[in-house]
C-alpha positions in Angstrom: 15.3 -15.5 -1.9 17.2 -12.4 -1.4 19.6 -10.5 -4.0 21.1 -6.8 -4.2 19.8 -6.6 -0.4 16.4 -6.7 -1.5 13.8 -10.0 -0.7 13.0 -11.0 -4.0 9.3 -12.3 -3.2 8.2 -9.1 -1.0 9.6 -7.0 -4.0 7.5 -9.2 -6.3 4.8 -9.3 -4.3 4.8 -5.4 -3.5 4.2 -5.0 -7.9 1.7 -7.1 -8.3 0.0 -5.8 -5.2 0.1 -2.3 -6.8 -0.6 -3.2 -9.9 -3.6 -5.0 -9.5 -4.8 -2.1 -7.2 -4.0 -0.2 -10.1 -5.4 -2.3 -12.6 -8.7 -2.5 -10.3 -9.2 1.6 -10.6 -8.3 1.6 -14.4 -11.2 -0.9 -15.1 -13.6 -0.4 -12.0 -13.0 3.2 -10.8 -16.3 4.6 -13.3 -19.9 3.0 -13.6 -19.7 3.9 -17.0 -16.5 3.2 -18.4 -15.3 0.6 -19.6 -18.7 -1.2 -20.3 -17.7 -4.3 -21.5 -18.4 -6.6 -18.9 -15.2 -9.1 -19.6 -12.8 -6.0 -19.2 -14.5 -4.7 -16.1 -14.4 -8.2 -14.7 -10.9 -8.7 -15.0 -10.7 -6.0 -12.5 -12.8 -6.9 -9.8 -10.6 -8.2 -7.2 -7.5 -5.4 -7.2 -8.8 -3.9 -4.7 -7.3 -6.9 -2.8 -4.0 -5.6 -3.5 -4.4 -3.2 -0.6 -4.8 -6.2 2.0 -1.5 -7.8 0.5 0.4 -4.5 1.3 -0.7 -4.7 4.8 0.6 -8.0 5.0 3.9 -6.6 2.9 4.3 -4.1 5.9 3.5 -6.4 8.4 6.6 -8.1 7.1 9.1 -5.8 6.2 9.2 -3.8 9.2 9.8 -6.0 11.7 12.1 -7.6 9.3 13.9 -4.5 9.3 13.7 -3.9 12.6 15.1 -7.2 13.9 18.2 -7.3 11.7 18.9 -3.6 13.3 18.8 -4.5 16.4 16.2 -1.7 17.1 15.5 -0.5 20.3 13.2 2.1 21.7 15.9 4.6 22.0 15.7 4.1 17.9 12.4 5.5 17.5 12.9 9.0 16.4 15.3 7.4 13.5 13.1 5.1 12.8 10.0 7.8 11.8 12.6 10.1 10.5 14.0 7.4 8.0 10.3 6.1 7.2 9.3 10.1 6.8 12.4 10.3 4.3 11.6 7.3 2.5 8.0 8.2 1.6 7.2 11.8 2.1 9.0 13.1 -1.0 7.4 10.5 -4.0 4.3 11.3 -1.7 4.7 15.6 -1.6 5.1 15.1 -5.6 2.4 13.0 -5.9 0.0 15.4 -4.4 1.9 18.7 -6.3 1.0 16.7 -9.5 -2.9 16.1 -9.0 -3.1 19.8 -8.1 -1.0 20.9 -11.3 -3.2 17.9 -13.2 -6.5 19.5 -11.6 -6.3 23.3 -12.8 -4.8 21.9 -15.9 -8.1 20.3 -16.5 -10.1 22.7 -15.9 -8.4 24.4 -19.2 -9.7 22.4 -21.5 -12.6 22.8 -23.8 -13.7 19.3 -22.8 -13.4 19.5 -18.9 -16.8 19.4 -17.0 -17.2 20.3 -13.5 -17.0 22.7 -10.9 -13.8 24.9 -11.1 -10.8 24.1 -9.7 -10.3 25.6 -6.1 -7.5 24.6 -3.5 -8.4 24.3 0.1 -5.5 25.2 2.2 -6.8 23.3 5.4 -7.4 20.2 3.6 -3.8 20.0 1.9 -2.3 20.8 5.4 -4.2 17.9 6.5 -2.9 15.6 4.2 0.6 16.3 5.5 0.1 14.3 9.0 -2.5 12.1 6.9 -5.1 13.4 9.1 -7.8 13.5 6.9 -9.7 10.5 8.1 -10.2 12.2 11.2 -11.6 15.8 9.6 -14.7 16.7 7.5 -12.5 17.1 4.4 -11.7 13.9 1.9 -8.5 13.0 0.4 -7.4 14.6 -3.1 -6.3 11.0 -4.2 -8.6 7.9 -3.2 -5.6 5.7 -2.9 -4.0 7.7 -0.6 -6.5 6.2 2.6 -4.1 3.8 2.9 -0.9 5.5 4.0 -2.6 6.9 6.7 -3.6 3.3 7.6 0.4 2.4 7.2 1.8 5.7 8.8 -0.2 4.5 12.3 1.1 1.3 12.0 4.8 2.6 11.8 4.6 4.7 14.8 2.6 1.4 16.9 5.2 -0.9 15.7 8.0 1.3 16.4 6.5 2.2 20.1 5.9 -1.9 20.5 8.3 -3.9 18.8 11.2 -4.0 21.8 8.2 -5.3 23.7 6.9 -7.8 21.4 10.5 -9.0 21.0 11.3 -8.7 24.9 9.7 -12.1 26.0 7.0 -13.8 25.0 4.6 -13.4 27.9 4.7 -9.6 27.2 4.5 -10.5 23.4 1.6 -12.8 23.9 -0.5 -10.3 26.6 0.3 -7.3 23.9 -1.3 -9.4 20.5 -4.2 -10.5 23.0 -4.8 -7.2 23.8 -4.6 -6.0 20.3 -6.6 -9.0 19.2 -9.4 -7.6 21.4 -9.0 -4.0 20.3 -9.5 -5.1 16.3 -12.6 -6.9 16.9 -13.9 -4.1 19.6 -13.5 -1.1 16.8 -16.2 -0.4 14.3 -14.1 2.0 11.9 -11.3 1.6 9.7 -10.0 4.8 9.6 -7.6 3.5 12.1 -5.2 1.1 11.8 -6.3 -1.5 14.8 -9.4 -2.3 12.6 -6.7 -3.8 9.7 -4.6 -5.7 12.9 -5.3 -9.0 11.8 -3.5 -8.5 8.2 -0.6 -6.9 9.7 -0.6 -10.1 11.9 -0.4 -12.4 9.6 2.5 -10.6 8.1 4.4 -10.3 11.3 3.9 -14.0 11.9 5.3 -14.7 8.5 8.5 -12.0 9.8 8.7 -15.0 12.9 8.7 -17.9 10.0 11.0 -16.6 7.9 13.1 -15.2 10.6 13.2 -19.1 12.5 11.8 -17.6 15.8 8.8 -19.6 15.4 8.4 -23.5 14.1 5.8 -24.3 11.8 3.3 -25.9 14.2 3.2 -22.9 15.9 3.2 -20.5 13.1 0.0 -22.1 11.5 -1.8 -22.6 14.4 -1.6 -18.5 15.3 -2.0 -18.0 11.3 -5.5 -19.6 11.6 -6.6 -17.6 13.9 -5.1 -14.4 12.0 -7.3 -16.1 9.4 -10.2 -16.2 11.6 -9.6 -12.8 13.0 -9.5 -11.4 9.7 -12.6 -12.7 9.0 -14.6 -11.4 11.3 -13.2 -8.0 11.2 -12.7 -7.2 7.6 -13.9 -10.0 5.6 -13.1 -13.9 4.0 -11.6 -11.9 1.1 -8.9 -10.1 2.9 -8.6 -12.8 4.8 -7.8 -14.8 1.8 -5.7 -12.4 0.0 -3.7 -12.2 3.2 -3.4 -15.9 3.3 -1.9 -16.0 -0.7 0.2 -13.0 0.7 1.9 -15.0 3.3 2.4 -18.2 1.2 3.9 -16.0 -1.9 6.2 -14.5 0.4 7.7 -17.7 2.6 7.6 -20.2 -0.8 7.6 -17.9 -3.8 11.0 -18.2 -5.9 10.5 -17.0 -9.2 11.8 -13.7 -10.6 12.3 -11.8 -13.7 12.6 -8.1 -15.2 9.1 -7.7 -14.4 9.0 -8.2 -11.6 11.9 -6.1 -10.8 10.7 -2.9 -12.3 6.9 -3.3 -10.3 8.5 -3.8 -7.3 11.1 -0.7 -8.5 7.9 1.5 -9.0 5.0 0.2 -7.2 5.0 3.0 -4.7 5.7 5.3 -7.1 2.9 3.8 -9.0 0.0 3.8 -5.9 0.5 7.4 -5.7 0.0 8.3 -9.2 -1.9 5.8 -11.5 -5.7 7.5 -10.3 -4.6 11.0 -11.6 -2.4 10.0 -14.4 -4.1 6.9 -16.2 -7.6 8.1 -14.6 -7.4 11.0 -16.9 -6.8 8.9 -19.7 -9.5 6.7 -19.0 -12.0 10.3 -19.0 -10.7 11.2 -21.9 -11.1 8.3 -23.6 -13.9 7.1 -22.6 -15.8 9.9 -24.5 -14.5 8.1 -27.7 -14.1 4.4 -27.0 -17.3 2.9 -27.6 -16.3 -0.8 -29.2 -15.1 -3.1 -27.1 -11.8 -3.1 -28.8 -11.5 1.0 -28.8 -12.3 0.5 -24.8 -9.3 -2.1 -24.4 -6.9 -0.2 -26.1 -7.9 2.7 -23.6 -7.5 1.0 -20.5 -4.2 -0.1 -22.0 -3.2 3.4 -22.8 -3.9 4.3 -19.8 -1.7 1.5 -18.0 1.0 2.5 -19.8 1.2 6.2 -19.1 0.6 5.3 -15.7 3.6 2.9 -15.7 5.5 5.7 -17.0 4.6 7.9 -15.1 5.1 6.2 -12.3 9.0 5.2 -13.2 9.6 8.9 -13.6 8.3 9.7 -10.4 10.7 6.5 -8.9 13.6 7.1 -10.6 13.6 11.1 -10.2 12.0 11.3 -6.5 11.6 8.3 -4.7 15.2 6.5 -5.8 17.0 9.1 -4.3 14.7 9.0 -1.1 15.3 5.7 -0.3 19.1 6.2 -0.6 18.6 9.4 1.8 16.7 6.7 3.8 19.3 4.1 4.0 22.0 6.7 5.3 20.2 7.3 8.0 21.5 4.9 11.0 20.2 3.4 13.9 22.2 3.3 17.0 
């Protein structure tokens, strides 16, 4: 299941996540492009991808954090090497929709108000503090990291815990039960617990601290949890999350290069293949012209998005990974 010290179904699991997520914005992300109804069908559910990456995270981390031996004397590492790992593909990402942005505004075609940058709201984006301000974020994908970058600094604040015993483990996930179905927004990330549950429970399968009876009794009621607080169909994509990653064997080239750039291909595919899809939808008008758009699009976002991995992010996560634990 595991090969160059990678887990071969999160890594498979973390492309399709982002590509369907990606795939979902490419044919969903305007009311009026594409119009053929089959092609904007086949996108209707990536924006379920999102709720598998919580589950990927809810995974990995603890995953991680187990075979380290973390501790709480390990937390300043711990952010420093998740900080390294992300910020840079991240810093790029943003650099490029601002560069992509006044670009636009150059051209004979472009429509809108002109390009401005607000210094505040860029600043903001750097603690992914924007939920919490009157601004919005420059990239609509980006909602999510701030979702993830709460989750690392809980997890890394409450995993000895967790791990101590199980009484503490078991009064902790009662209380955070509670908190998930208490909160009303989901700006933070309490409101997503119950996907990030799920995946930590499938950290306990895989990891043999948990037998199964055990581990599908408390994934029913992540199931249920999930439910209630963000809906059946997170609930459900969590669900397919947890059985691809525990029983899911298969894996190819494909899956190796989206899992190589899937980050790198979150960040990037909205202002990249988004501007092909403008662009192109001025023209496309037969239902052929509009699949070979959203194709085109796909593939300079793939692109794209291997430059940015194999440029940026590549040698951030090998900055990352020399960075030690105690």
């Amino acid at each position: 299941m595991s090969s160059g010290g990678k887990l071969n179904s999160i890594h498979a699991l973390r492309g399709l996540a982002s590509f369907w997520v990606c795939w979902f914005h490419l044919t969903r992300g305007g009311e009026a492009f594409p119009t053929w109804g089959p092609l904007r069908a086949s996108g209707s559910n990536g924006w379920l991808g999102v709720e598998m990456f919580f589950v990927i995270s809810g995974f990995i981390i603890p995953y991680v954090l187990h075979k380290s031996r973390y501790t709480l004397g390990d937390f300043k590492n711990f952010a420093l090497k998740r900080l390294v790992r992300l910020e840079p593909p991240y810093l790029v990402s943003i650099g490029l929709i601002l560069l992509l942005n006044y670009a636009s505004t150059l051209s004979s075609l472009y429509k809108g108000p002109p390009f401005g940058v607000n210094v505040p709201q860029l600043l903001l984006h750097l603690g992914y503090l924007i939920p919490f301000s009157r601004y919005i974020w420059i990239n609509d994908a980006f909602w999510t990291l701030a979702i993830e970058f709460q989750y690392y600094l809980l997890l890394g604040l409450l995993f000895p815990f967790l791990m101590k015993n199980r009484a503490m483990g078991i009064l902790l996930t009662v209380l955070l039960m509670i908190a998930a179905c208490a909160i009303g927004t989901d700006k933070v990330v309490i409101r997503w617990f119950f996907l990030f549950f799920m995946g930590f429970l499938t950290f306990r399968r895989y990891a043999g601290l948990d037998r199964w009876p055990l581990s599908l009794l408390l994934l029913a009621v992540g199931f249920i949890g999930c439910c209630y607080t963000v809906g059946t169909s997170a609930a459900i994509a969590g669900i397919f999350a947890v059985w691809f990653i525990l029983f899911f064997k298969y894996h190819n080239f494909a899956f190796e290069f989206l899992g190589n750039v899937s980050y790198s291909l979150y960040l990037i595919h909205i202002p990249t293949g988004g501007r092909v899809i403008n662009l192109g939808s001025r023209f496309a008008v037969s239902e052929l012209s509009q699949v070979a758009v959203v194709f085109l699009a796909l593939g300079v976002s793939l692109t794209c998005a291997w430059l940015l991995y194999r440029f940026v992010e590549k040698p951030a996560q090998e900055w990352a990974a020399s960075i030690r634990y105690r």
